[in-house]
N, C-alpha and C positions, 0 to 999 in steps of 0.2 A: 517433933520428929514422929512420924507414923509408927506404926508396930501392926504387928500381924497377930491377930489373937486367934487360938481354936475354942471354941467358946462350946460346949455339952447342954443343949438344953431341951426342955420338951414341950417346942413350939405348940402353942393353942392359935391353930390355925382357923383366922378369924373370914367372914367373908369379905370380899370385896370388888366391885368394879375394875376391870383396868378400863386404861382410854384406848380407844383406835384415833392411832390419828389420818385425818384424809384429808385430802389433798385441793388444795381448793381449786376454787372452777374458774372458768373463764368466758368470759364474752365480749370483752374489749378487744377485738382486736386491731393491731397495728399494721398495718399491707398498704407496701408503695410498687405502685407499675412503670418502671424503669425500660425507656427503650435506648438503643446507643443513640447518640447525639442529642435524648429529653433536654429540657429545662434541668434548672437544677432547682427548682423548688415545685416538691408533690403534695396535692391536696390529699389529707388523709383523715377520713370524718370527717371533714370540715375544718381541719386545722393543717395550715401549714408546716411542714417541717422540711428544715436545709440538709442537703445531703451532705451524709458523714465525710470527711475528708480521707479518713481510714476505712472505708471501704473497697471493696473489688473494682476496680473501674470496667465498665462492659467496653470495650474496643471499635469503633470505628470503623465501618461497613470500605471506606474510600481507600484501604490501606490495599496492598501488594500481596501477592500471593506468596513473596519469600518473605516478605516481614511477618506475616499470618504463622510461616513455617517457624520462624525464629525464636526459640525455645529454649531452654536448659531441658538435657535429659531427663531428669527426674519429675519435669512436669509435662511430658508427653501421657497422651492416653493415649491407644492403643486401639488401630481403624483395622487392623489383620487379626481381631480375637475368634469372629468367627471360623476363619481358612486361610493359612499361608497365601502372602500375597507376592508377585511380583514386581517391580518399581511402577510398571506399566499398569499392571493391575490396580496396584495402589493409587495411583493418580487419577489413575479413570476413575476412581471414587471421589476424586476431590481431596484428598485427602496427600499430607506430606510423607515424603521418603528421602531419607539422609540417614545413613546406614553407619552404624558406630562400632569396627569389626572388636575393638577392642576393650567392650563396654558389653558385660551379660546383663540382661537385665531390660533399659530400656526399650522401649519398640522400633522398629527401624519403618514402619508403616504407623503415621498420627497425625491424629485430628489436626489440622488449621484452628486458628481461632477464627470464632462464629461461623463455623460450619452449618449449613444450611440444616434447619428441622423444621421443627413444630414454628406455629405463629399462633401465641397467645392473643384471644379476644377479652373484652370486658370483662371484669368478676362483678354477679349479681348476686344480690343477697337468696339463699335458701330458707327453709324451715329448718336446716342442721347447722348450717353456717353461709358458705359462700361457692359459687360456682363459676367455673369459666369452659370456654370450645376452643379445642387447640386442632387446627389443622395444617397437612402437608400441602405447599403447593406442586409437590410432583413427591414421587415415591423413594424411599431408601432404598441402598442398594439390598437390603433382607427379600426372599423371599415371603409371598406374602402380608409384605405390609400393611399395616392399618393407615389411614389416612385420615382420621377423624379421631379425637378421642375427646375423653372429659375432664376433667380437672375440678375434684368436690374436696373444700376445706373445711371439715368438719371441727364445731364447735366441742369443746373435750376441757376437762380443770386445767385451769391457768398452768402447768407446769408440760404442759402436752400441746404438739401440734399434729394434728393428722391429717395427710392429703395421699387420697384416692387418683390413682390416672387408670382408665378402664374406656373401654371399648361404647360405646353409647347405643349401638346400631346393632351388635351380635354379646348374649350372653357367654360370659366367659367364666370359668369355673372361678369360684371364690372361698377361702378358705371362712368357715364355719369353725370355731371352735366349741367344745361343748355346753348345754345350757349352763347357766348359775353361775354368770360373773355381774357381779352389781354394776350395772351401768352409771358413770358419774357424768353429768353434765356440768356444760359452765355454769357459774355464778359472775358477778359484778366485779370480782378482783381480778386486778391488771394483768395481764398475760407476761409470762419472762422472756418473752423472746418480742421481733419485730420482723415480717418477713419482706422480703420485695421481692417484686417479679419482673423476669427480662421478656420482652413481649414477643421477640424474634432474632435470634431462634430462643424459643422458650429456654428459661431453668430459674428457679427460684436461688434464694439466699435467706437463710435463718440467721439471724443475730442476738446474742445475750443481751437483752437490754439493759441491763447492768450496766456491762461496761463496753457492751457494742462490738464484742468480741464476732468473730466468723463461726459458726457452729455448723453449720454447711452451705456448700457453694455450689450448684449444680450447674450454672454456666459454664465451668470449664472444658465438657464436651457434651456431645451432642444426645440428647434422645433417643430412644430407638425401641420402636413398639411395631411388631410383627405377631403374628399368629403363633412360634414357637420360638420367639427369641425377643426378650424385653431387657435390656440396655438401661443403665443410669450411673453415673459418676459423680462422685460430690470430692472437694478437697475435705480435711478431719483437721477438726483443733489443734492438735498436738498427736505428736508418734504413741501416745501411751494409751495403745489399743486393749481393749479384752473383751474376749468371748467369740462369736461367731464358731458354738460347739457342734459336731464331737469332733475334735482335731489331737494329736500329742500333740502339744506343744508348750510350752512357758505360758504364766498367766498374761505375762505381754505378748503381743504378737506382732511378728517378726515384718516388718515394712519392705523387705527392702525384695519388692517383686516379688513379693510369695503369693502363690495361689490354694486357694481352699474351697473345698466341693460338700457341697449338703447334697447329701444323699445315701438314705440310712441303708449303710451293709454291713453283716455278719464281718467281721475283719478286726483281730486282733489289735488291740493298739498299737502303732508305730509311727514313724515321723511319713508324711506327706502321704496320706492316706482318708477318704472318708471313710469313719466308722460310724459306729451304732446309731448316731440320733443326729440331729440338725436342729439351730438353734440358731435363727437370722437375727442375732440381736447383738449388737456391741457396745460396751462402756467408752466414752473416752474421761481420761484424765485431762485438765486442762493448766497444769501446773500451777495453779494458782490457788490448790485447795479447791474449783467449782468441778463441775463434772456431767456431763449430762449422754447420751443413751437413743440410741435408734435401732430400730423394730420393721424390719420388713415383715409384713404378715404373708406369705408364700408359700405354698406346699411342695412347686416343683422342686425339680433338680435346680440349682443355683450354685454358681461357681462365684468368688470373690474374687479379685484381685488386687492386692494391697501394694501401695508404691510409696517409694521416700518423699511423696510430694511433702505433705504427707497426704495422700488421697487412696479412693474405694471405688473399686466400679462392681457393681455386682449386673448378673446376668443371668435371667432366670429365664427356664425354657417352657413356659407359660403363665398358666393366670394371670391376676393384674397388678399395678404396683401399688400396694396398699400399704402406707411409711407413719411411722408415729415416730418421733421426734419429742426424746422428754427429756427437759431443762432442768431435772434437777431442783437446787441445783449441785449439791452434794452427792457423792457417791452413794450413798443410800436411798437419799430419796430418791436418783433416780430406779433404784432396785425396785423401789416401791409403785413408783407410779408406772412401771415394767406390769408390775403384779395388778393393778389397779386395770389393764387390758388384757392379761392371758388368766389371771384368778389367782390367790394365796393358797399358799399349800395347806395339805390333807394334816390332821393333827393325826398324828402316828397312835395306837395304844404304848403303852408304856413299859410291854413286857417287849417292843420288839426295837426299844436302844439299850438290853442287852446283849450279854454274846451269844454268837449262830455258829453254827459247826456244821459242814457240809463239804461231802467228794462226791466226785462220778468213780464208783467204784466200793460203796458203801452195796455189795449186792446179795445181801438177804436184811431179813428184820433183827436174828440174833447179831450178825456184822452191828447193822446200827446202833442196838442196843448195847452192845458191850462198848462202843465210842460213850455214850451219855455214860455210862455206868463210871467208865474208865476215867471221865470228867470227872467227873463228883467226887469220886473215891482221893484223885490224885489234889483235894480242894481245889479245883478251877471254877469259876461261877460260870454257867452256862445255864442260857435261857431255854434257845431257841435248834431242835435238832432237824436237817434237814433229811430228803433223798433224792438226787437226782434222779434220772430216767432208769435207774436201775430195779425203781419198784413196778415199772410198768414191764402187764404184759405183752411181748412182742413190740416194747416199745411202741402200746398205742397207750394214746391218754386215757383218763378215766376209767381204766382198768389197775388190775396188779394182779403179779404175777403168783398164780395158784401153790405155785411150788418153793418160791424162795419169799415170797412175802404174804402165804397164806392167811397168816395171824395179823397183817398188816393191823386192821381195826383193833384189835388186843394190844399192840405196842403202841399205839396212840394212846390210848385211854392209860395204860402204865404209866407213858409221859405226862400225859396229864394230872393223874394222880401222885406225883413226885413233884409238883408246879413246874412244870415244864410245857412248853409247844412244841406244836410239827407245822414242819411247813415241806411240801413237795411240787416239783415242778410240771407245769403245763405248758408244752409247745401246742402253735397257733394250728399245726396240720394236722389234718384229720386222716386216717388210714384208710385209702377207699378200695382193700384188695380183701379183705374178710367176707368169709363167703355172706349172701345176702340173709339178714335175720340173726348174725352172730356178735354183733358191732352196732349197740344203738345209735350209738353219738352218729356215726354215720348213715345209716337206715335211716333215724328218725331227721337230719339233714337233710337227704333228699326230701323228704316228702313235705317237707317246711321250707325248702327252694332257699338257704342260707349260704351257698357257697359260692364263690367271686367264678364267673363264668369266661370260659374263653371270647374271643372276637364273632365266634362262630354261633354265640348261644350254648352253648354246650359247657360242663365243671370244668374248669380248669385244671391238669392233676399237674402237680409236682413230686420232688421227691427229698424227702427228708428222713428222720433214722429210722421210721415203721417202713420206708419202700415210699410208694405213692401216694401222693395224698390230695387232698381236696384241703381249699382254705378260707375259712370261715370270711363272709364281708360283714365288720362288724358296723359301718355302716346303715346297717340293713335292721330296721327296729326288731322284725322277726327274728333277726340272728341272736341279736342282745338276749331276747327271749328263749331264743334256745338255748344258747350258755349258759343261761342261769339254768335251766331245767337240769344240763347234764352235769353243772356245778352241784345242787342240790340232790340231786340222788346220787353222786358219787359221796358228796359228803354225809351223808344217810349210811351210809357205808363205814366211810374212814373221815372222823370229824375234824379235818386238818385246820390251822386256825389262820391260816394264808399260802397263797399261792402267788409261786414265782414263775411269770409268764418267760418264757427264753423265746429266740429264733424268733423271734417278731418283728423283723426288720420288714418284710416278712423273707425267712431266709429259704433257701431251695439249693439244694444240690446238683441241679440241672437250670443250664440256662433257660429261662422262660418258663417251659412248660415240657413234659415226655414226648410232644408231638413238636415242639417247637414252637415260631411265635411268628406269624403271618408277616408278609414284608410291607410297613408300611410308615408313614411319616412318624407315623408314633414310637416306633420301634427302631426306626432311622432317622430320626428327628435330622433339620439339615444341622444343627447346633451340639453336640455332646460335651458336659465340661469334662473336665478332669476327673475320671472316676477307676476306679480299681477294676481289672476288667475289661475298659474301654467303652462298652455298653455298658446303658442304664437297668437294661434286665440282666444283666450278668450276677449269678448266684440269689436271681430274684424271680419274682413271676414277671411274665409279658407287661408291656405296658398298654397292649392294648386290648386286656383282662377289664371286665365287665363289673361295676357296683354298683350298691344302688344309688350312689352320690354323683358317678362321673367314672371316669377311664382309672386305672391303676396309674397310668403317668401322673395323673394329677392329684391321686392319693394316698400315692408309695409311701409318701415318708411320714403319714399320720396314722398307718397301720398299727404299730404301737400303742400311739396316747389311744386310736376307737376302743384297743381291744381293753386295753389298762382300765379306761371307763365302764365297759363290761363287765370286766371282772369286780372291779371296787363295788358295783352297783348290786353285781349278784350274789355278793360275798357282805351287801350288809344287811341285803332282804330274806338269805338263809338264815346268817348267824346271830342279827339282831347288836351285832357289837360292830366298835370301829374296824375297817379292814384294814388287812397287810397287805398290799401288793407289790412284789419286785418284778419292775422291768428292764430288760436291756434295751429294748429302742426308746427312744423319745422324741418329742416333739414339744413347741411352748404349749404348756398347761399341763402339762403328764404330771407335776406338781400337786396337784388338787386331789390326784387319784392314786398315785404309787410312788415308792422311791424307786432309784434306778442305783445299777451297781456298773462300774465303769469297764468291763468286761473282761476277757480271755488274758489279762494282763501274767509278762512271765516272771517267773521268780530271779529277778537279777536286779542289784542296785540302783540301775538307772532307772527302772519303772517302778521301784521303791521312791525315787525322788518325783519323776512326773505325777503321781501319784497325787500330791497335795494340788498342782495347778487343776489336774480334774476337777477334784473337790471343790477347790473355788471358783470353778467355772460352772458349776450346777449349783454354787451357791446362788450366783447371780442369775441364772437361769429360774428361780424358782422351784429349784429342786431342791432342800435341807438334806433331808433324808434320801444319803447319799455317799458310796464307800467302793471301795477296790477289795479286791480278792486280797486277806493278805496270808502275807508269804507267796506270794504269786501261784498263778492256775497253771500256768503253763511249764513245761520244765522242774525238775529240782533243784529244792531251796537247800541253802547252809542254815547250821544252829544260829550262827551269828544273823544271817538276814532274818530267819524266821523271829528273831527277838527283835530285833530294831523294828519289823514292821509290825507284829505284835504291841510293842510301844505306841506305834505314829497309830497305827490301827484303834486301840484305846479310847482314840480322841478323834475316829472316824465318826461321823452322826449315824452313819449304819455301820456296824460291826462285823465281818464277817469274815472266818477262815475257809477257803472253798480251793480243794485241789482237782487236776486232773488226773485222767482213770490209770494213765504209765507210770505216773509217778509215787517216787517215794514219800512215805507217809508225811503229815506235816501237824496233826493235831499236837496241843503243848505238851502231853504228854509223852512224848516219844520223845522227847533231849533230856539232855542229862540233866542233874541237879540242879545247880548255876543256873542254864537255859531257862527250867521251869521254876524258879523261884522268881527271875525276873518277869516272866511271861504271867506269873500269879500275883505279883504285883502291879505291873498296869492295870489290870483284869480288874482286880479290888479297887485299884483310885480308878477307871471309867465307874464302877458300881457306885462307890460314896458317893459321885458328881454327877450320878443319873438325875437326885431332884433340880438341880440347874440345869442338867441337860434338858429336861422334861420343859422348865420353863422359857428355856428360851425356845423350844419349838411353840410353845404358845405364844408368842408373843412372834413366831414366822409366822402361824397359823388366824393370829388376832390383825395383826399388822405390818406383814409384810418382812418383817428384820430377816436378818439373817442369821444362821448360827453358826457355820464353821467360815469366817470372814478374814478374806483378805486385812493385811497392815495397813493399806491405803482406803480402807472404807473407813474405817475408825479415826484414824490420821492422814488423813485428808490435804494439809498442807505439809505438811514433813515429805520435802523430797526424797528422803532415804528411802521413804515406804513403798514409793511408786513402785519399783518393781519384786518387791522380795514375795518371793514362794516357795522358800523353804521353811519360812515358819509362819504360823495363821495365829488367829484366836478363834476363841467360843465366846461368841457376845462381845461385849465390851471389855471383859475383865481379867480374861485368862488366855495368856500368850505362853503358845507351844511352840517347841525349838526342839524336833526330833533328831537324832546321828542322821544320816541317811550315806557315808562314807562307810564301807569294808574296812576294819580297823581302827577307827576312831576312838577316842577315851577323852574326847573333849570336842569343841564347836564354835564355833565364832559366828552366837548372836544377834541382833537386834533388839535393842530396847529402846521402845520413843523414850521422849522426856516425862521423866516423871521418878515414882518411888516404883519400884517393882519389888513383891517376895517370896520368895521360892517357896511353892508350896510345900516342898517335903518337910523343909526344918523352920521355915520363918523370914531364915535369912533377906535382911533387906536388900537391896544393889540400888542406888542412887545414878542416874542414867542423865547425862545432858541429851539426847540421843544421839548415842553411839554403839557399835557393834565392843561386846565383850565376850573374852576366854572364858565360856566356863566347862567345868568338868563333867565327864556323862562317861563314867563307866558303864561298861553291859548292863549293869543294874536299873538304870538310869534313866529317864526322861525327862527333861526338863519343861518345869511351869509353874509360873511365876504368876502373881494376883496383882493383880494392876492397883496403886492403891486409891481408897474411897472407894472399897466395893466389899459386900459380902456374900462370901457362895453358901449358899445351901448344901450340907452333902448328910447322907444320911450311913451309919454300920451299913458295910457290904454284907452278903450274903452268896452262896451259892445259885441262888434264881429270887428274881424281881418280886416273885411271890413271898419270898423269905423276906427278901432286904427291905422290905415294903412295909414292915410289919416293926423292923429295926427303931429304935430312938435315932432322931434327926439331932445335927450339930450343925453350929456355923463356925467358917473359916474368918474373920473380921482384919482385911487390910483398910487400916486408919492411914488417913492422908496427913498432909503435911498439918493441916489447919486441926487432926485430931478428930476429923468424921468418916464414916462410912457411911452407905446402903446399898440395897438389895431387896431383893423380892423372891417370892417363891409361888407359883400356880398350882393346885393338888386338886386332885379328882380322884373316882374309883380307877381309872388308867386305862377304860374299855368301852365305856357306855358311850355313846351316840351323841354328839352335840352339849356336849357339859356347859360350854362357853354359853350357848346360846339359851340354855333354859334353868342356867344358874345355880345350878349342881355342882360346886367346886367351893375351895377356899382360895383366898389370894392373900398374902401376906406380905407385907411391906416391912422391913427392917431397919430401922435406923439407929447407928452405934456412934457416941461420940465419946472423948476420953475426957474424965473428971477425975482429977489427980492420977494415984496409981488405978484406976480400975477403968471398965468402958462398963458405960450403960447404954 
């Protein structure tokens, strides 16, 4: 029988190696060219293989134009996405109309089968892998169509397929992510997949070669590559979709005709909306325990739309279609081999997964001060104090305000001297109405040509909370240059120990620009997805704003990760230490370089609950370090919510309380007794469980894992798990189960199979897996130790500097066989690259039981 031991000891933390593991390579690969009515036996290398009987069958050129139409609804694609069409309209496209009044959902304008496209020619072997020429023989009905494209099957480790479709004849903007992701090439071991290709109209098919399962079908409609509107549909494994972020929604996502828009805006969370970040990448579950993951690499605007086939068409309004397709074949691995093309995340320092305290409305330095004070005094442990825009003078950056934050530099150094941090916020716009010579950051901008220019040549101005402003193109190597500058002498000033970039979508008050935004394809594209607004520049700059990369249309929604890279880079060459960055846009790899917080979220139960699928959707994302406002930003919170989120908050990877400027107070000290005993109890067990929090971000940071992870990463085959997110883990071993219900005093669970034990008291619960009753008073949060693991937790303290200093224990859940382990990573919790030049301890635990005792 297992047992849960709290074991007091004082670890002599030894060195050690961990392993990375990676992912192996590929150069075998498997490609059969499938035309309708082939052979049925393809030479492949030189070896014959019989076609699967369970595959797709490509249809028959001689069939009927009503047999072509003959279809079930739910596998209709969709020939009216770009403009309402008429019956007559519709057909003159080729394309079928049979109108279903009493069915939402379906299209009443779709594809035929083998609707006229692309015609694939030969694939020839490259120096990357493989290539082939797909041409139109007459044009789509798109403006501006391409009529020639390329088709490159780049060689990438066995668990990865990536093919490029791109313009041969005219460069087209290509997304660049930032330097410093280890490039892996194939090696000699078998590839997981096998692909075949239909030669006309083109669309390939990936298969698990395992068990020859479907992993995508792109034959089901037709291509569509235009100058501002690039088309592709695939059918998906199974319904049990996730990610394709920043969306509200469930960690699963909803099939049935939903549409979703990438395209990063300032925009509260809510259902059917794009917000803050864009993240073209989705898991699928394939019920059978495997799992595998695709990556459009895209910058534009890109709309989704997901159907009960179960199928995807996505539709992006330029660049080219650059697709990585990774096999897994597990839920994790595929995470990894995600992280293996956009980069592993940034190793956080170690004072900033504790608690942060932060309002708009914190407006002098005594205000502030008496928040940290008011902490400490009332025992809450508080790391990190913030101040929104409140320290800024005239709400421009890089200044503070003479009169309400004179002493600024003197109340940092206090904090500091108490082991505490600051961290205050930096918006991307720069003030350009200060008279000339009063406003370096701006003076010294112009005359360093750093900022995104209108269509005309001319700055750009928008307007955001200083009035007008000019917006840095981080882009631009100079720009990066001057950030750091005006980062570095502000910090010369006030030694803040990170900075939270906000409004970087990049967000603007005015559509476009103060002058407006020239009329033109870019800015009236013929294509617009779904976006809040209607336009693409709506609460943004113009699209057709000047950088040094390309147009603003094509690098709206990486404004973000450029600046986030900026900032991370200028914040390690001032300070010399790891950076903190928080940002609210994102884009894939913002991971590397800052965490993001899930934004304006308001203080109400439901966004209490949406709350965890965020998080596990930046888990998968490559973002760890990653958390909600709690107690909500928006609106006032109850005692009761403020403690439930406070709890779930605990076991955020980022921590953080942050209200709005109307609202009523929300820091723990302002509820009653009850309220703040519970709130100082989460607060203590996040502090004990900082050393395992710390390690499992090393081991995000070393290899890819995740730390706050979905049930179905870990349990992988347990149906139950596929969709629950109302309760996650940390790692492997510790499964949280917060209230998230107004009035609750208990919960109905998930526990897989196995021994579970409650961290508070020991208590076992023996689980076949199944959902159980258990109790959660106010006081309350439930979390249980998975058993055969041991956590690391160390005496909390009021700040990391304290507790850091504290004697280390371990928690020991013994499994059924009577073992445990664990591990633990330790460093100074700031310095630069610890991993890499071997400055750290690494400790490995292993507990088994011999008679009454464990050794």
């Amino acid at each position: 029988m297992g047992l849960l031991f709290g074991v007091t000891t004082a670890v002599v933390l030894a060195f050690a190696l961990s392993t990375c593991f990676y992912i192996n390579h590929l150069s075998d690969r498997e490609t059969k060219l499938v035309s309708p009515g082939q052979a049925k036996l393809h030479e492949i290398h030189g070896r014959l293989v019989d076609d699967n009987p369970d595959k797709p069958s490509f249809p028959q050129r001689n069939t009927s134009m009503a047999s072509k139409c003959t279809m079930a609804p739910a596998s209709r694609f969709d020939c009216a996405r770009d403009r309402a069409l008429s019956r007559r309209q519709c057909e003159e496209r080729g394309c079928c109309y049979a109108p279903l009044p009493n069915s939402a959902g379906p299209p009443w304008c779709f594809y035929p089968s083998l609707y006229p496209g692309y015609q694939m020619g030969p694939l020839t072997p490259t120096m990357q892998g493989q290539a082939a020429t797909l041409t139109r023989a007459k044009p789509s009905y798109l403006p501006r169509d391409i009529s020639t494209l390329s088709l490159e099957v780049t060689e990438e480790p066995a668990g990865c397929l990536h093919l490029t479709l791109k313009d041969p004849s005219s460069r087209r903007y290509e997304v660049e992510l930032p330097a410093g992701v280890p490039q892996s090439r194939a090696d000699g071991d078998d590839a997981l997949y096998t692909t075949e290709y239909q030669s006309d109209p083109f669309g390939f098919i990936v298969r698990r070669k395992s068990n020859g399962k479907v992993i995508m079908n792109t034959t089901v409609a037709p291509l569509l590559f235009a100058d501002q509107y690039l088309q592709l549909s695939t059918t998906l494994a199974s319904s049990l979709v996730s990610g394709l972020g920043e969306h509200y929604t469930s960690l699963l996502l909803d099939l049935n005709w939903t549409s979703l828009t990438l395209w990063n805006r300032d925009m509260a969370p809510h259902a059917d909306a794009n917000l803050y970040g864009s993240h073209p990448f989705f898991l699928v579950q394939e019920e059978d325990g495997l799992a595998h993951g695709v990556f459009l690499l895209n910058s534009n605007a890109i709309e989704m739309m997901l159907q009960p086939t179960p199928a995807l068409t996505w539709v992006s309004t330029g660049g080219i279609l650059d697709l990585y397709i990774l096999l897994g074949p597990d839920p994790e691995s595929v995470v990894r081999q995600y992280l293996e093309v956009i980069g592993y995340p940034m190793m956080p320092p170690y004072w900033s997964l504790g608690f942060h305290l932060c309002r708009w409305g914190y407006k002098t330095t005594d205000t502030t001060r008496k928040v940290a004070q008011h902490m400490h005094d009332a025992n809450f442990p508080l790391d990190v104090q913030w101040n929104d825009l409140d320290y800024a003078d005239k709400r421009r950056i890089f200044t503070f305000d003479p009169r309400r934050f004179g002493d600024l530099p003197e109340m940092v150094e206090e904090l500091h001297e108490g082991g505490m941090k600051y961290i205050l916020i930096l918006d991307p716009g720069i003030s350009s109405t200060s008279p000339p010579g009063t406003y370096p950051p701006f003076d010294d901008g112009l005359k360093r040509d750093v900022f995104i220019k209108n269509a005309t040549g001319h700055i750009l101005i928008g307007k955001v909370w200083p009035g007008p402003t000019a917006f840095p193109d981080f882009t631009n190597p100079e720009t990066r240059k001057w950030w750091e500058d005006c980062i570095r002498d502000f910090h010369s000033k006030v030694p803040v120990d990170g900075l939270w970039i906000d409004m970087n979508e990049p967000a603007s008050f005015v559509q476009g620009s103060v002058e407006g935004c020239p009329d033109s394809d870019l800015e009236n594209p013929p294509y617009t997805p779904r976006v809040v607004g209607g336009r693409l520049n709506s609460g943004t700059l113009c699209m057709s704003a000047q950088q040094r990369l390309s147009t603003h249309y094509n690098l709206h929604n990486m404004y973000g990760l450029t600046e986030a890279y900026a900032t991370n880079r200028a914040l390690v060459k001032i300070r010399g230490k790891r950076p903190f960055v928080l940002s609210r846009s994102s884009f894939p790899g913002i991971g590397r370089f800052s965490g993001v917080w899930t934004g304006d979220v308001r203080s109400d139960w439901e966004q209490l609950r949406y709350s965890i699928p965020a998080v596990l959707q930046f888990s998968l994302f490559g973002v760890p370090l990653v958390g909600a406002d709690i107690c909500g930003f928006g609106g006032n919170t109850t005692e009761e919510l403020c403690v439930r989120w406070m709890q779930l908050g605990a076991f955020y990877p980022f921590m953080r309380n942050h209200n709005d400027l109307p609202n009523a107070p929300q820091e723990p000290y302002v509820f009653g007794q009850k309220a703040q005993a519970a709130m100082r109890s989460a607060l203590n067990l996040r502090y004990s469980l900082l050393p395992f929090l710390y390690t499992l971000f090393h081991h995000a940071h070393t290899s890819a894992d995740t730390v706050a992870r979905p049930l179905f990463m870990e349990f992988p085959s347990d149906p139950n798990c596929q969709s629950i997110d109302r309760q996650f883990l940390w790692g492997s071993s510790l499964l949280i189960s917060p209230v998230l219900e107004q009035g609750a005093v208990g919960l109905a669970a998930y526990l897989p199979l196995g021994t579970w034990y409650n961290l508070h008291n020991g208590q076992p619960v023996y689980s076949k897996g199944q959902y159980m009753l258990l109790p959660a008073p106010l006081d309350t949060i439930n979390v249980h130790v998975r058993e055969g693991h041991v956590i690391p937790q160390q005496d909390p303290a009021l700040t990391t500097t304290a507790s850091r200093r504290n004697p280390f224990f371990l928690t020991v859940a013994l499994s059924a066989g009577g073992w445990a382990w664990g591990d633990m990573f330790w460093d100074d919790g700031e310095s630069l690259d610890t991993y890499k030049t071997g400055n750290y301890c690494y400790v490995t635990f292993v507990a088994a039981q011999v008679g009454n005792s464990v050794r």
